[in-house]
C-alpha positions in Angstrom: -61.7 -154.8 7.4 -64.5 -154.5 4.8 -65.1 -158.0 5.1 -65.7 -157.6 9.3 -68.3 -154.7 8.4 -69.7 -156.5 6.1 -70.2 -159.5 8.7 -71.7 -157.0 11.0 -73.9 -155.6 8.5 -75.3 -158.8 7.9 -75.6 -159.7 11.6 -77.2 -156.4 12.3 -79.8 -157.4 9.8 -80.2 -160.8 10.6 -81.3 -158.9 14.1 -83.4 -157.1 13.2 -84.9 -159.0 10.9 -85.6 -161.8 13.6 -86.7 -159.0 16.4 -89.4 -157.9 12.8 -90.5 -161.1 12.5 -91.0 -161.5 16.0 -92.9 -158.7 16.8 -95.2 -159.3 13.2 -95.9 -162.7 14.8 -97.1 -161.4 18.2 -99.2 -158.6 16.6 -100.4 -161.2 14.0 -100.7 -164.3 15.6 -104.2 -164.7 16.0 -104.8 -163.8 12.6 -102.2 -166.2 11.4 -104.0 -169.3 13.5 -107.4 -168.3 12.1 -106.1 -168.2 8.8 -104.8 -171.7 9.3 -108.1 -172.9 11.1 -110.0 -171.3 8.0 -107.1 -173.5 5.4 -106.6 -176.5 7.2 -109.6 -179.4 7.2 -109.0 -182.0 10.0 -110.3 -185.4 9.4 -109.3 -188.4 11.0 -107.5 -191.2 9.1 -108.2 -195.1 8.9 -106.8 -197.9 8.2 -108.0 -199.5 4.9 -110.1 -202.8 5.8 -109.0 -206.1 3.3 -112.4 -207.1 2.5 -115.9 -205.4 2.3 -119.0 -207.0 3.2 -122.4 -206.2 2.2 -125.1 -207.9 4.2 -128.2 -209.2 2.5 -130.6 -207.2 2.5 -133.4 -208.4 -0.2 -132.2 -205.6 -2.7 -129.9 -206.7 -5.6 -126.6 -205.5 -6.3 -127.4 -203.9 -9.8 -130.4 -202.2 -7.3 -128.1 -200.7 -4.8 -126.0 -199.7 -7.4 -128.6 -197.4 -9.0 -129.9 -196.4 -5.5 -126.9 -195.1 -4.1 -126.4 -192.8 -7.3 -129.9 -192.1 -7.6 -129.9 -188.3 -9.4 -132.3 -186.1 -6.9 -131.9 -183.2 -8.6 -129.2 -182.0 -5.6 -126.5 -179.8 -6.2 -125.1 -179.9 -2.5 -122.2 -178.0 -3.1 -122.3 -175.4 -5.5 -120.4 -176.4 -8.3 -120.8 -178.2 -11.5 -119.6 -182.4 -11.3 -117.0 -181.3 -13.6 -115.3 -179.2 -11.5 -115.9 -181.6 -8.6 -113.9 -183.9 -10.8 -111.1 -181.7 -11.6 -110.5 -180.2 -7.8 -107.0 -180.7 -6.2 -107.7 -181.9 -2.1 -107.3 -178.7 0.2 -104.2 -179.8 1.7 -101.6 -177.4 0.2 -98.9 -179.5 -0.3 -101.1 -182.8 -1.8 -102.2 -183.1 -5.7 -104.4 -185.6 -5.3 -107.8 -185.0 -6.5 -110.6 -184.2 -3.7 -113.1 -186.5 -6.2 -110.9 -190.0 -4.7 -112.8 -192.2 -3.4 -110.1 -193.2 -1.0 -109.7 -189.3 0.2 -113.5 -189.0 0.5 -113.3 -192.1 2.5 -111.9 -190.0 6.0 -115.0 -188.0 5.7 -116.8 -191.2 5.9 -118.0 -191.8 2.5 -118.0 -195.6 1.3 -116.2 -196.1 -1.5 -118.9 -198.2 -3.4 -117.7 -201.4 -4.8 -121.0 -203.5 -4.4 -120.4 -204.0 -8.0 -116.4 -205.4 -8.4 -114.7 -203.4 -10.8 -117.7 -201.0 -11.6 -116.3 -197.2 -11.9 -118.2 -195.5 -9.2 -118.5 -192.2 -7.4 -118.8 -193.0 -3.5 -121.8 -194.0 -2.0 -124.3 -191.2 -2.1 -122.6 -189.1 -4.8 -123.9 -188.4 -8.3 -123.7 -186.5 -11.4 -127.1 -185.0 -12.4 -128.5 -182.7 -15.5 -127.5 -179.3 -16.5 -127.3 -176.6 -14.0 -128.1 -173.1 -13.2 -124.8 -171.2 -12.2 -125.2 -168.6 -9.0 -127.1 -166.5 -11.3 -129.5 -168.3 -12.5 -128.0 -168.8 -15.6 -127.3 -172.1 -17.5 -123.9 -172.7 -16.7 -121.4 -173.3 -19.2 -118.2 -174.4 -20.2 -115.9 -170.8 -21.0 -114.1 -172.8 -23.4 -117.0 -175.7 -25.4 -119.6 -173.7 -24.5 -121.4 -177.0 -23.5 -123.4 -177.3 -20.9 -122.1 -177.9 -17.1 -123.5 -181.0 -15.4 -124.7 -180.6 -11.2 -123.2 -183.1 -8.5 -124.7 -183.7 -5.2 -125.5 -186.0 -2.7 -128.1 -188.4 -2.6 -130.5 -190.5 -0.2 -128.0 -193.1 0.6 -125.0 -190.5 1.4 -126.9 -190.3 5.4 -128.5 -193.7 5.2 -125.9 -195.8 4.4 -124.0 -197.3 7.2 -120.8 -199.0 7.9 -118.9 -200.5 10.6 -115.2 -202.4 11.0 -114.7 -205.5 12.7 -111.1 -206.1 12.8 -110.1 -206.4 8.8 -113.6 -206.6 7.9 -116.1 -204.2 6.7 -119.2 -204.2 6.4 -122.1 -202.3 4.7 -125.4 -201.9 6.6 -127.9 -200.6 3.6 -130.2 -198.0 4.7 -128.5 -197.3 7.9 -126.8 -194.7 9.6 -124.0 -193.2 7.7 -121.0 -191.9 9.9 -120.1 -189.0 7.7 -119.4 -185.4 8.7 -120.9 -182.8 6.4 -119.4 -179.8 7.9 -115.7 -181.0 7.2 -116.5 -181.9 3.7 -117.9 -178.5 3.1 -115.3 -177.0 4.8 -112.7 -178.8 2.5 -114.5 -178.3 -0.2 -114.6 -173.8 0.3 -110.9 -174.7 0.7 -109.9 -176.6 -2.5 -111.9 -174.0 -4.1 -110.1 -171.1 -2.8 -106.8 -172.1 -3.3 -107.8 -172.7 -6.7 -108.6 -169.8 -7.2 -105.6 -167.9 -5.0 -102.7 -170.3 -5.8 -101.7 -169.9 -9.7 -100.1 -173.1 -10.1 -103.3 -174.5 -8.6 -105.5 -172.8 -10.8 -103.4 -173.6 -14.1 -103.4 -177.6 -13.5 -107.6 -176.5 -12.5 -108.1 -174.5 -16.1 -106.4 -177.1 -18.0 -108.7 -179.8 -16.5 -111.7 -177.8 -17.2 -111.0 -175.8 -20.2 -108.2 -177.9 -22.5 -104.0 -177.4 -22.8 -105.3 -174.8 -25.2 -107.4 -172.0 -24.1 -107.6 -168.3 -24.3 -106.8 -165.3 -21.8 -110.5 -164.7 -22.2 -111.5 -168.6 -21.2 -109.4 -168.5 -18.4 -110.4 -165.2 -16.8 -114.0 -166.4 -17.1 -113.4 -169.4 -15.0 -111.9 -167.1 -12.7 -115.2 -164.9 -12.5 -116.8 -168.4 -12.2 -114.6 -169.2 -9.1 -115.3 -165.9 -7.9 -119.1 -166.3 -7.9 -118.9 -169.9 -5.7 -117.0 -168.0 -3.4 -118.8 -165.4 -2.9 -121.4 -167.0 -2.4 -119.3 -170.0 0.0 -118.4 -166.7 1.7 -122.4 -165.4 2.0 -123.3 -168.9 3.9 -120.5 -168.8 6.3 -120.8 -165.5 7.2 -124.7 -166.2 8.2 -123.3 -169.4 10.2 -120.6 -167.7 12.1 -124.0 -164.8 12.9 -125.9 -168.0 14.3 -122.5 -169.5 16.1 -123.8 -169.0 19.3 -126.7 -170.7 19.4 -125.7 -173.3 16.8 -124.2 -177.2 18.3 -121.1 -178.6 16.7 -122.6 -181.8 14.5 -119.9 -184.1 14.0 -119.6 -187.5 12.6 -122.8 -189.4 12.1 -125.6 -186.4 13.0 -126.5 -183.3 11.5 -129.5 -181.0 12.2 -131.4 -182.2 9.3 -134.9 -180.5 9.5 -133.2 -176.9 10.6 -130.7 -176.9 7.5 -133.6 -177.9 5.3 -135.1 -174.4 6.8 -131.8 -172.2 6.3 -131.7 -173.9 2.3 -135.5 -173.4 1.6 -136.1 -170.2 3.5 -132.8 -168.2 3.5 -131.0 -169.4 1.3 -133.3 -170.1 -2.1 -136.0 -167.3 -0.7 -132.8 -164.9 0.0 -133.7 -163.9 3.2 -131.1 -164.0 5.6 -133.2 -163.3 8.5 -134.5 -167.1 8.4 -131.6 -167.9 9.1 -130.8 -170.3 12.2 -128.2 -172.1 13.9 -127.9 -176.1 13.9 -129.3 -176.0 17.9 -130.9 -179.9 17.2 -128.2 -182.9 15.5 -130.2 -185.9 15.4 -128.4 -189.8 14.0 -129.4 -190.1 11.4 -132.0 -192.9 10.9 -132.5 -195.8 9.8 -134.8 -196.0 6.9 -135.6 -200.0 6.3 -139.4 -200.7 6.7 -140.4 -196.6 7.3 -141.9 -196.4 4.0 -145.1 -198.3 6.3 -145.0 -195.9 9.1 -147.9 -193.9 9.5 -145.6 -190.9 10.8 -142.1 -190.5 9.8 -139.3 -188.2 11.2 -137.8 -188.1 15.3 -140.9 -185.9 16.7 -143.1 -187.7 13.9 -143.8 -184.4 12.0 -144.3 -185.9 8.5 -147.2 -187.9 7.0 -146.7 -188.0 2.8 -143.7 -190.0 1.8 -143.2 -187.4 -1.3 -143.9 -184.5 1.4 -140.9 -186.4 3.1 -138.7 -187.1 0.2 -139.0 -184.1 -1.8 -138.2 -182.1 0.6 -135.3 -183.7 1.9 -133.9 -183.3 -1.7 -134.6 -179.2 -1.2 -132.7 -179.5 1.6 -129.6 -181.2 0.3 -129.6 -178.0 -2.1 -131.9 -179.3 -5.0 -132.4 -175.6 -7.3 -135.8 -174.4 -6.3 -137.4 -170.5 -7.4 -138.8 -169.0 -5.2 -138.0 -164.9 -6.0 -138.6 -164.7 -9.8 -142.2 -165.5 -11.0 -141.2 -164.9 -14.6 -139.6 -168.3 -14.4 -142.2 -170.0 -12.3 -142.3 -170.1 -8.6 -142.0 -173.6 -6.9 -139.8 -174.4 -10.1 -137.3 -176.9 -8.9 -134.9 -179.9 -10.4 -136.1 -182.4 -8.2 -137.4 -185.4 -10.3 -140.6 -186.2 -9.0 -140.9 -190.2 -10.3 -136.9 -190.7 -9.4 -138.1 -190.5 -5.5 -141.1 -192.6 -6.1 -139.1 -195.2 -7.4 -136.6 -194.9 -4.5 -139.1 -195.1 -2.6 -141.0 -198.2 -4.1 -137.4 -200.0 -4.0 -137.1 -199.5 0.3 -140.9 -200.4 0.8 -141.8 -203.5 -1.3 -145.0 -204.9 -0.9 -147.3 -203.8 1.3 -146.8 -205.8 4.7 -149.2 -208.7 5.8 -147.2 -211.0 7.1 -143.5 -210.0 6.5 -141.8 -206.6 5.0 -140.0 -206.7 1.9 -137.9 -204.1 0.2 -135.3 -203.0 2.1 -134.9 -205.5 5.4 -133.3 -205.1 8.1 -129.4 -206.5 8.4 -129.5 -210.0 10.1 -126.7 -209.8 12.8 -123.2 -211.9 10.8 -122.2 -214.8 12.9 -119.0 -215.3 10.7 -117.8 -212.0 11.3 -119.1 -211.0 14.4 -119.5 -214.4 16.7 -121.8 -216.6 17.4 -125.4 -215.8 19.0 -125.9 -217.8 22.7 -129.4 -219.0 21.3 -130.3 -220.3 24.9 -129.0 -216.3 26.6 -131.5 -214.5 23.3 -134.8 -216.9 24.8 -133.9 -215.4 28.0 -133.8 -212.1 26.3 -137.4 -212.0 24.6 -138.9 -212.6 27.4 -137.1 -209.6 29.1 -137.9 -207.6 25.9 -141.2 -208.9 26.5 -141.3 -207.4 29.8 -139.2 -204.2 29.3 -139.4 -202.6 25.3 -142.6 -204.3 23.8 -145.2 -201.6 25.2 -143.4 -198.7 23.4 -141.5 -200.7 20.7 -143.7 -203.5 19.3 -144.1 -207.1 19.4 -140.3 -208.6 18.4 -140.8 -210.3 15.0 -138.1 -212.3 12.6 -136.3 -213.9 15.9 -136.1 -217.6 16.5 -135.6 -216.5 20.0 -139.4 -215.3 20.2 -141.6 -217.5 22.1 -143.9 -219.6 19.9 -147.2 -218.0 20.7 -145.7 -214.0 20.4 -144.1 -215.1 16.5 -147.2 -213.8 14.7 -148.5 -210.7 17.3 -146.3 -208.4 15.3 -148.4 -208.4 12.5 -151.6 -210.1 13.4 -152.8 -208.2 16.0 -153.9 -205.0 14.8 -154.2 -202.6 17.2 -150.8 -201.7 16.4 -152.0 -201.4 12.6 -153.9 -198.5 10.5 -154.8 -197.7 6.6 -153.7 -195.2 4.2 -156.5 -194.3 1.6 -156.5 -197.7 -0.6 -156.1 -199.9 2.9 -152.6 -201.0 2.4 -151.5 -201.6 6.2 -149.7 -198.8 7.7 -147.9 -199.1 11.3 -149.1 -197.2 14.4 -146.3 -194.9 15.6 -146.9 -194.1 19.1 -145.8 -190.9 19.9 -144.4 -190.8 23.6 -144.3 -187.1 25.3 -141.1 -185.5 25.9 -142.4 -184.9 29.5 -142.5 -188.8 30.1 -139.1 -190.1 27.8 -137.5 -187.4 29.4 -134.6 -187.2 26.7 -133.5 -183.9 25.1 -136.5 -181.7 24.0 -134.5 -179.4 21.3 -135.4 -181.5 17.8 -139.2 -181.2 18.7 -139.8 -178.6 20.7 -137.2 -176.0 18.0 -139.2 -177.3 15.1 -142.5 -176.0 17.0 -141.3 -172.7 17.8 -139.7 -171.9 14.3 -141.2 -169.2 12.4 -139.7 -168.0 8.9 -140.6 -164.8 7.2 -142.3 -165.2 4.0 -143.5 -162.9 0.9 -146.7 -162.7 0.3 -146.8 -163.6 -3.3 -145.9 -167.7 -2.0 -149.5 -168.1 -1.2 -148.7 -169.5 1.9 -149.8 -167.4 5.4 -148.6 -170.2 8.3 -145.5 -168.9 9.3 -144.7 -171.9 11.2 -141.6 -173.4 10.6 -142.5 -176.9 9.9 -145.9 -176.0 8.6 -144.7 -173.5 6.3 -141.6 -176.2 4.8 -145.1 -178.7 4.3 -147.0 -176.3 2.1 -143.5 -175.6 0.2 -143.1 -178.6 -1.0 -146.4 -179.6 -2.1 -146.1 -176.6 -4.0 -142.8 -177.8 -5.5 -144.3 -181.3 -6.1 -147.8 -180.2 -7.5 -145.5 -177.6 -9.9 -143.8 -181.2 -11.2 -147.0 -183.1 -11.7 -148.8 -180.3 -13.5 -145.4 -179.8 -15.1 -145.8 -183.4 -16.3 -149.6 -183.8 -16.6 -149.7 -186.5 -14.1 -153.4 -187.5 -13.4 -155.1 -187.5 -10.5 -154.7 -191.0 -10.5 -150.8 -191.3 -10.2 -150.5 -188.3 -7.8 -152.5 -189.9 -5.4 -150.0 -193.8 -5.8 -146.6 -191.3 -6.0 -147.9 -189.5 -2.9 -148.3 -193.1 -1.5 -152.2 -192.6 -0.9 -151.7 -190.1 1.9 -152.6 -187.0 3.0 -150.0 -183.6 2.9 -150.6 -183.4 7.1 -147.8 -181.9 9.3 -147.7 -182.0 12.6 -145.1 -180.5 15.5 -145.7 -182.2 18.8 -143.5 -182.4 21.7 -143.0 -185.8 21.5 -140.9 -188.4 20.0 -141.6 -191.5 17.9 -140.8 -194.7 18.9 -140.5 -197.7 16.1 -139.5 -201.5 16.0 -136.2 -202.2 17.0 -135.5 -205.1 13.9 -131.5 -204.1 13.0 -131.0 -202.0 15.8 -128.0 -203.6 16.6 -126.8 -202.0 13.6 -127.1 -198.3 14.0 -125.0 -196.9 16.7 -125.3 -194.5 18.2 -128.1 -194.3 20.3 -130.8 -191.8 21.1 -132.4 -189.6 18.2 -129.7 -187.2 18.9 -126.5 -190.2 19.2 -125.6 -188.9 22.4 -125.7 -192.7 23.7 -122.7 -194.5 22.0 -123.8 -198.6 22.5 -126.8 -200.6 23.6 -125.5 -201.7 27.1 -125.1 -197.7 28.4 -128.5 -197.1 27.0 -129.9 -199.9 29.6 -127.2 -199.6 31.8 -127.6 -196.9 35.2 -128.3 -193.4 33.4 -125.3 -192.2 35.3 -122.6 -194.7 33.6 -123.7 -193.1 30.2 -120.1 -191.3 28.9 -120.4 -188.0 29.5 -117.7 -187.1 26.8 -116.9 -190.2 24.1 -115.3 -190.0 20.5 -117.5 -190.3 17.7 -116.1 -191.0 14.3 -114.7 -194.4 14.9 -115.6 -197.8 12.9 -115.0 -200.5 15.0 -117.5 -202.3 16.4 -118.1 -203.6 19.9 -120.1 -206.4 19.4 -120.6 -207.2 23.2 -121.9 -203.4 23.8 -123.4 -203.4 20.6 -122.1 -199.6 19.0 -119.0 -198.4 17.9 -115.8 -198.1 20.0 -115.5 -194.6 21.3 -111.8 -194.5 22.0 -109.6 -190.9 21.3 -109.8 -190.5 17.7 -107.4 -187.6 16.3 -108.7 -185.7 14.0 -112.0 -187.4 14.9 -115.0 -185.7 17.3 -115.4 -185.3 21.0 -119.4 -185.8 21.4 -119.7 -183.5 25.0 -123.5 -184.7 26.7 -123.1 -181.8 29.1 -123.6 -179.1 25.4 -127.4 -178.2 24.7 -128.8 -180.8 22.3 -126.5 -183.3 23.1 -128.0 -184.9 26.4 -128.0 -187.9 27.0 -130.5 -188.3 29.6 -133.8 -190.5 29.7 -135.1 -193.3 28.5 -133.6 -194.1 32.0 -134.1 -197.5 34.0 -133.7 -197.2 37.2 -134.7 -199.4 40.7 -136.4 -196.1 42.0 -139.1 -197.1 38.9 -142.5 -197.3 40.5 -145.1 -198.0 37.6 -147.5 -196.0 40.1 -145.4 -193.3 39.6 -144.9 -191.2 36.6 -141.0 -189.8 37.2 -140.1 -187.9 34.0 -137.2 -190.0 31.5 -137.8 -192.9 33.8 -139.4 -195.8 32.2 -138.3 -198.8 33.1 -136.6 -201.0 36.4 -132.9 -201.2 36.7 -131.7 -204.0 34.8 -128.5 -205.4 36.2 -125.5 -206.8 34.1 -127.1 -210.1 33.1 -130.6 -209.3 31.7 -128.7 -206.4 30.0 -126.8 -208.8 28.1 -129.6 -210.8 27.8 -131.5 -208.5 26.1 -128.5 -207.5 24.1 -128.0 -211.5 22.9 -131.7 -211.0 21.8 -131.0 -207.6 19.8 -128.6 -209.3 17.9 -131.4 -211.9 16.8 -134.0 -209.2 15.3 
């Protein structure tokens, strides 16, 4: 009898317990799926290719090597390299270490074995100096007392690319990377929190960091340390999720470079969360062979200096800069000053008469990718001839180019200018949004972009891009003085050019040499190959998958089937268009129609041209 009340008992609770649970969940629910949104990093998976490739590109392996771990003073996200190091992956259930190359590999990071059996961070990765923790403070080791070391990303973490061709990958130096810098920083706020929350997690964490032996006291000043990056993890997503509305999912391969350089230099490192502003522009990143001779760098050619340009990308990719204490010197920064000019020496070479040097362009891989129909690329160049050279140059470096066009590229100089010593610089011709007719945001945000600024900056043009110029002269002129560089070697590290800024609403156009390469297409990679960019402006995907590696050599760009885990690139979103740059048969040259620029070109010359691509 006791037993059959006890059964019931037992039942009745069971009940109950499943009618608690039940009722929890409904009342809960959403907070439960937000919390697993907030825990839970989706990135897509990939099959491991069996051999890498690296194309040759007139830069040495022991070259690349240093390039792609080339210190810029960056501490992208926050935490010291040894911590980076010592971090479990956010999955829950996984001890792996978020620092493996192989795990950092599904956010699109190249593992970087240009150099067999060289121990290696991936490509664009790097352990820098001693850092400041959040602040301001030299940051130290609880337990050694020793000074903790930054990691951050580098120039070659966006401008290296990569594609798959069936078991074959292959490295395209200064191209495009296909990474997504949102999910890494999202797994990244993750591993650290459940360090921090999980105690198992944080022991296996302490004893990395700290030694089998520390003290209560070592341990509980980790946690503080922990407790600051969060804090301040916390402070940056709550001023995203204020600018969500306005703000354009990024995805694999694009990010709204020049508005997150804003949000780092004049929210975040000025502390004014009123600058703040959503990511309303990804571009694709570009490619960065042969721009070291452009007279005008950037999609809406905004930037003149080369040091202008790469300094402040490096404040951008979170390189410490003072801009609120004056005790400590405003415009203070760690970005090394010389490492950039030497980067920057390595991608330009000499200056170009007759060829470039440096950093060339990929030559298109016949053993991996097929054979070029050298008879289909003649027919090619003389559509390109017809069709691209007004805007994009004279074709050079093809033996598909016509005998009497093989020189125009560089001899004839009305596509030429001069810096200050007369070292050739090339003519970017800046076409108007009005006539490309593709997606204004990049430009015309940059021009209406104003950021509030404290008086004691010395600098009263609260324009946006204006504003970010004089910023980082400032930050550059600091180092030289710093450094007592002469007037001499300011003028050869600033590449003997001008500081000049400008915002039109226009777009740059540049040579197309290794544009097969660099899917995909558009500034803002809303275009995923070569054939739907010439093709009818309505066959353009109006939704494709971006995130895959495998290249469609016939297309030329990457195939854009369902990816899981991967993202769904929607041309219909503001930013994301993929309109203009249009051929069409309605193309009257008579007739200026805006985003129509060209005649339609039918199946054939389209793969003519294509055939030719593959030859630049």
């Amino acid at each position: 009898m006791l037993r059959t009340i006890a059964r019931i008992f037992v039942a009745v609770l069971v009940i109950v317990g499943i009618f608690v649970a039940y009722f929890a969940y409904q009342s809960l629910k959403d907070d439960v799926a937000q919390l697993w949104d907030n825990f839970h990093v989706k990135i897509a998976e990939y099959p491991q290719p069996k051999k890498t490739v690296w194309l040759d590109q007139n830069v040495s392996k022991e070259k690349l090597s240093w390039f792609y771990h080339a210190d810029q003073g960056t501490r992208t996200f926050g935490i010291p390299y040894e911590w980076f190091m010592a971090l479990q992956r956010p999955e829950l259930f996984s001890s792996g270490l978020l620092s493996d190359s192989v795990y950092l590999d599904r956010y699109g990071f190249i593992p970087d074995t240009v150099i067999p059996g060289k121990k290696a961070l991936p490509i664009g990765f790097t352990q820098g100096g001693p850092m400041a923790d959040p602040s301001g403070e030299p940051w130290r080791n609880p337990s050694n007392k020793q000074d903790m070391t930054g990691v951050g990303l580098t120039c070659a973490a966006c401008h290296t690319g990569r594609f798959t061709y069936k078991d074959t990958a292959v490295i395209i130096d200064g191209g495009p990377a296909l990474t997504d810098l949102f999910k890494l920083k999202q797994g990244m706020g993750v591993a650290l929190a459940t360090t921090r929350l999980l105690p198992w997690r944080f022991s296996r964490f302490a004893e990395r960091i700290l030694g089998p032996d520390s003290t209560v006291e070592e341990r509980q000043e980790l946690k503080d340390q922990l407790n600051q990056v969060l804090n301040q993890y916390k402070q940056v997503k709550g001023l995203e999720q204020n600018v969500a509305s306005s703000s354009v999912e990024e995805g694999y391969g694009r990010l709204d470079a020049l508005n997150r350089i804003g949000n780092q230099v004049f929210s975040l490192d000025l502390n004014r969360p009123e600058n703040y502003r959503g990511s309303t522009a990804p571009v694709h990143y570009p490619r960065i062979w042969n721009t070291p001779w452009f007279d005008w760098v950037q999609y809406n050619g905004s930037i003149m200096q080369p040091m202008v340009r790469n300094a402040g990308e490096s404040l951008g990719v979170s390189a410490e800069l003072n801009l609120t204490t004056p005790s400590k010197g405003l415009f203070k920064s760690s970005v090394p000053v010389e490492t950039l000019h030497a980067m920057e020496k390595m991608i330009a070479g000499d200056p170009p008469v007759k060829e470039f040097s440096g950093l060339i362009s990929p030559k298109w891989p016949e053993e991996i990718l097929g054979r070029i129909n050298w008879d289909l690329a003649k027919e090619g160049a003389a559509l390109y001839k017809i069709h691209c050279q007004e805007c994009h140059r004279p074709a050079f470096g093809s033996k598909a180019i016509a005998e009497e066009d093989k020189d125009k590229f560089f001899t004839d100089r009305k596509w030429w200018t001069t810096n200050d010593i007369n070292q050739p610089m090339l003519v970017m011709e800046m076409i108007p949004i009005a006539h490309i007719g593709t997606y204004p945001a990049q430009a015309a945000d940059m021009l209406t972009r104003t950021v509030a600024l404290p008086g004691n900056l010395g600098i009263t043009n609260d324009s946006f891009g204006f504003a970010l110029g004089d910023v980082v002269q400032k930050v550059v002129d600091y180092w030289y003085d710093l450094e007592k560089t002469s007037p001499e070697q300011r003028q050869k590290i600033n590449g003997y050019r001008p500081n000049q800024i400008q915002a039109p609403l226009a777009y740059k156009v540049r040579p197309l040499n290794g544009v097969w390469a660099t899917p995909p297409y558009l500034h803002n990679g809303s275009v995923p190959t070569i054939d739907a960019l010439l093709g009818p402006e309505g066959d353009r995907p109006a939704k494709f998958w971006l995130g895959n590696r495998e290249y469609d050599p016939a297309n030329l760009g990457y195939k854009i089937d369902q990816l899981t885990n991967g993202f769904e690139l929607d041309t219909s979103i503001r930013g994301n268009s993929n309109k203009g740059h249009k051929f069409s048969k309605e193309y009257s040259k008579d007739k200026d129609v805006p985003g129509l620029i060209g005649e339609e070109l039918d199946k054939k010359k389209r793969q003519a041209i294509i055939e030719f691509l593959k030859t630049l």
